[in-house]
C-alpha positions as CSV (number, residue, x, y, z in Angstrom):
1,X,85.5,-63.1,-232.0
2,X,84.7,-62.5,-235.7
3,X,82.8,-65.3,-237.3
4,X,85.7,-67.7,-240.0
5,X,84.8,-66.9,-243.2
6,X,83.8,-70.7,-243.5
7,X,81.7,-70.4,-240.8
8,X,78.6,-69.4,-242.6
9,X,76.3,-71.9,-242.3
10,X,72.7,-72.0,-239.7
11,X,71.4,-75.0,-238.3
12,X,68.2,-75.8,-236.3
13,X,68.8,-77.1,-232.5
14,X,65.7,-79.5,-231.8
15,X,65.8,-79.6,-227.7
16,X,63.5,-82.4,-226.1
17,X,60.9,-81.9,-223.5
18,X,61.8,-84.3,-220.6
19,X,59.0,-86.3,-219.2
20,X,59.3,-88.9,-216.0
21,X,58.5,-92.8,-217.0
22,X,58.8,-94.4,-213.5
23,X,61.2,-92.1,-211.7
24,X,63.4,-91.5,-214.5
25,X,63.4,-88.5,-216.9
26,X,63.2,-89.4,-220.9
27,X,63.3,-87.6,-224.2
28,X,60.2,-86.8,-225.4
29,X,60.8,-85.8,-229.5
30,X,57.1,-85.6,-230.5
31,X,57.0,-81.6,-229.8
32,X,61.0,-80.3,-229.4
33,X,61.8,-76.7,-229.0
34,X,63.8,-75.6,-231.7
35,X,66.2,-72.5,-232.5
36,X,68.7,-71.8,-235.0
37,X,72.6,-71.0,-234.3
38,X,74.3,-69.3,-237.2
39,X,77.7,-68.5,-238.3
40,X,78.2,-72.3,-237.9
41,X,80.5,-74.8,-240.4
42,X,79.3,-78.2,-240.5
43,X,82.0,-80.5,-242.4
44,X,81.7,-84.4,-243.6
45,X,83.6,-87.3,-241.5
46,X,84.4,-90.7,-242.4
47,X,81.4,-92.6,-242.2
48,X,81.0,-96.4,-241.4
49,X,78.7,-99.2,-242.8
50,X,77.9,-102.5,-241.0
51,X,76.6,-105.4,-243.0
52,X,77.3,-108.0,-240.6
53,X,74.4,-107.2,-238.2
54,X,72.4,-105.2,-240.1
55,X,72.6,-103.1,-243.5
56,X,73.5,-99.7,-241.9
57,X,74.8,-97.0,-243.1
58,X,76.4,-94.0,-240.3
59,X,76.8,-90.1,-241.5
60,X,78.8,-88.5,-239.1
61,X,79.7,-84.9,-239.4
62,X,81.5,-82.1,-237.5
63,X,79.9,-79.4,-236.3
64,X,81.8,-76.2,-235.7
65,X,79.7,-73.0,-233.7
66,X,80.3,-69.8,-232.1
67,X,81.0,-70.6,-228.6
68,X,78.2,-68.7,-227.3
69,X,75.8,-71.6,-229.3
70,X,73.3,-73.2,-227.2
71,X,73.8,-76.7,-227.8
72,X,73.7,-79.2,-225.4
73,X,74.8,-83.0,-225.5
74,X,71.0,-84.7,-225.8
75,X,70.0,-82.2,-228.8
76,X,69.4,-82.8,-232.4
77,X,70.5,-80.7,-235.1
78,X,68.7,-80.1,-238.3
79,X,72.0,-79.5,-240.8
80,X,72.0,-77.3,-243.4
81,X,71.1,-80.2,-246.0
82,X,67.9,-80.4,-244.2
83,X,69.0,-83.7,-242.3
84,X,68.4,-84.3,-238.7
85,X,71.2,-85.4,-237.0
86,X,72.4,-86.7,-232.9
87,X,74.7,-84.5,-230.8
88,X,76.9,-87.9,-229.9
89,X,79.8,-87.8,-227.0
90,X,79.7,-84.2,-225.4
91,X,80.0,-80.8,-226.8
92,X,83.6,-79.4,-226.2
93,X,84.1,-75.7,-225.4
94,X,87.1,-74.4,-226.8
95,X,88.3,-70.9,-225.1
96,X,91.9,-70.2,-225.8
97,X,91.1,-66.8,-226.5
98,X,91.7,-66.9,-230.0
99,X,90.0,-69.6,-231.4
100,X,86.9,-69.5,-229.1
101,X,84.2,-72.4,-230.5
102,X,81.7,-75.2,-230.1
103,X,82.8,-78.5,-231.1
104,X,80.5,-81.4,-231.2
105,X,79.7,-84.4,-233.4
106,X,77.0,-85.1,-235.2
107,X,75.8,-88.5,-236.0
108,X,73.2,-90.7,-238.4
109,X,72.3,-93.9,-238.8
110,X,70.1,-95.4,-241.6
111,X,69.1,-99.0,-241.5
């Protein structure tokens, strides 16, 4: 499938290594692998502040990628305004033939 012509944006996956603590495997962020996926649209969502535990402030976006991106639910993206961001909930497939893409959501929180 031809990339949208609003696809035209690369961002950085940042993959964890995965170390055991006590028979359980963790993220371990001091040294992820990165690699960049490109004809990629990431767009702004409504965002949400909570000042009644905390002065928060949460970015979300949606990120849009070829289908063939390797992106997985426990990765971190580096967005196009230089911005790290969580993967959060899963990344969705979509293959209808047509409209083949990556789906996934991409989350902040500051504060």
């Amino acid at each position: 499938m031809a990339i949208p012509s609003f696809a035209q944006q690369t961002i950085t996956v940042l993959r964890p290594a995965w170390a055991a603590d006590h028979g359980t495997d963790v993220a371990d962020w001091t040294t992820p692998s990165e690699h960049d996926v490109s004809g990629c649209s990431v767009q702004p969502q409504p965002g949400a502040e909570d000042l009644t535990h905390r002065d928060a402030v949460t970015t979300l976006w949606r990120l849009i990628a070829p289908v063939d991106a390797d992106l997985l639910d426990n990765d971190r993206v580096r967005a196009p305004d230089g911005q790290t961001y969580e993967v959060t909930g899963s990344v969705q497939r979509w293959t209808d033939g047509v409209n083949d893409h990556v789906d996934a959501l991409l989350t902040r929180v500051e504060g």
